[in-house]
N, C-alpha and C positions, 0 to 999 in steps of 0.2 A: 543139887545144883539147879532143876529145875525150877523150882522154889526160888531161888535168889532170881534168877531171870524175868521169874514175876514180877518181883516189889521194885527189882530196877526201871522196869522199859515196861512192863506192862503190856496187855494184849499188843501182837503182831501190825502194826496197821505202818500206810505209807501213802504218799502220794506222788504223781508225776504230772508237770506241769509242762505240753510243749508245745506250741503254735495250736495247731489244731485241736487236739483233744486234752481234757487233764482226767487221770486216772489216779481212784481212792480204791485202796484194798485193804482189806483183813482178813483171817481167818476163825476160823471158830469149830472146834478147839483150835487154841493160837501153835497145835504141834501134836504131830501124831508119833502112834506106839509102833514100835516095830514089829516084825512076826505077828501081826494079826490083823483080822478082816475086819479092818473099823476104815474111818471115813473123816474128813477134815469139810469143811464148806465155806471154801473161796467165794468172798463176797467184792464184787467190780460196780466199781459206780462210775459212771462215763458221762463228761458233761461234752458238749460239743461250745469249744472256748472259740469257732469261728464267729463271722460275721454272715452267713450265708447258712441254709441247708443243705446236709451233706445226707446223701445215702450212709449207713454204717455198717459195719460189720466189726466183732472182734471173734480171733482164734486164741484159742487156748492149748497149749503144747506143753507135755508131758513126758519127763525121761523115762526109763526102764525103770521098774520097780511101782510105779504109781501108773492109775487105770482110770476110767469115767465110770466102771462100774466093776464089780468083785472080781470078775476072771481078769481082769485088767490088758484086754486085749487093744481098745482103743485107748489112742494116745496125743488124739491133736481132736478140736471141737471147734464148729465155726458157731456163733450167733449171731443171726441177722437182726440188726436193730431198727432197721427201716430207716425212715426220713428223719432226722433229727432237726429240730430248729435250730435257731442258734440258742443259746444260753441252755439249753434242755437236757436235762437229766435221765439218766434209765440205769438201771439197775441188772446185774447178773448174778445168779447165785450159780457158783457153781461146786458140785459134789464130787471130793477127788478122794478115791480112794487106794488104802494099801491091800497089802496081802502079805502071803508067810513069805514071799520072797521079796519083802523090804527091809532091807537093811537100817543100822542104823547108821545116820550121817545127816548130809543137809542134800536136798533136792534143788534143782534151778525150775521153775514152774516159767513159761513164757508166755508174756502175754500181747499179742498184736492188736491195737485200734486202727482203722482201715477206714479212709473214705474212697468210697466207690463210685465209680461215671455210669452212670446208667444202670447198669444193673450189676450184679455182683462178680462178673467175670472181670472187670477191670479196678486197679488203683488208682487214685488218684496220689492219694498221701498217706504214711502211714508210720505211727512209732512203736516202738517196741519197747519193753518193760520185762525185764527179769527176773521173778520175783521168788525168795529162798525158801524153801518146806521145809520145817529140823521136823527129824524121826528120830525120837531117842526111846 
């Protein structure tokens, strides 16, 4: 079955388009193996679709069963993007890994873009984006 998932739909990819920011994802491999210590890489491209510079920041939030690194102890990850122009571009890689205690099934992976007022303690505005892991 994984095989026909390919030739249909083709690598994982998406985008979200809301006021403020628009966010492009993929992963690569577009799907990870269950029961073992390998690694998927959530790629986030953030464009800042205001009219203004915005401070940024995005968090990345992760269920049970998936980690930021092997023990998979952490489960949420901030990256500050600084000052973003408008129209400007930046890029995230990020590295999500399984372990023997993932199961197979599909994952919700959450993803937060966030503009911030002065410094990183406060919002301003911010969307959310849900986006699915399959572990087969």
């Amino acid at each position: 079955m994984g095989l026909f998932d390919i030739l249909k739909t083709g690598p994982k990819v998406g985008k979200l388009v809301k006021g403020v920011y628009s966010l492009d994802y993929n992963f690569h491999p577009y799907r990870l193996t269950a029961n073992k210590n390998e690694s998927v890489l959530l790629k986030l491209i953030v464009k800042n679709e205001s009219g203004k510079d915005l401070l940024s920041s995005v968090i990345v939030s992760l269920p049970d069963g998936l980690g930021f690194d092997n023990s998979g102890i952490s489960k949420s990850k901030e990256y500050r993007l600084g000052n973003m122009k408008s129209g400007e571009l930046k890029e995230i890689k990020v590295e999500i890994f399984g372990s023997y205690r993932t199961k197979v099934g599909n994952y919700p992976v959450k993803v937060e873009c966030i503009s911030n007022y002065r410094n990183y303690g406060y919002e301003m505005e911010k969307i959310e984006k849900t986006i699915t892991l399959r572990v087969v």
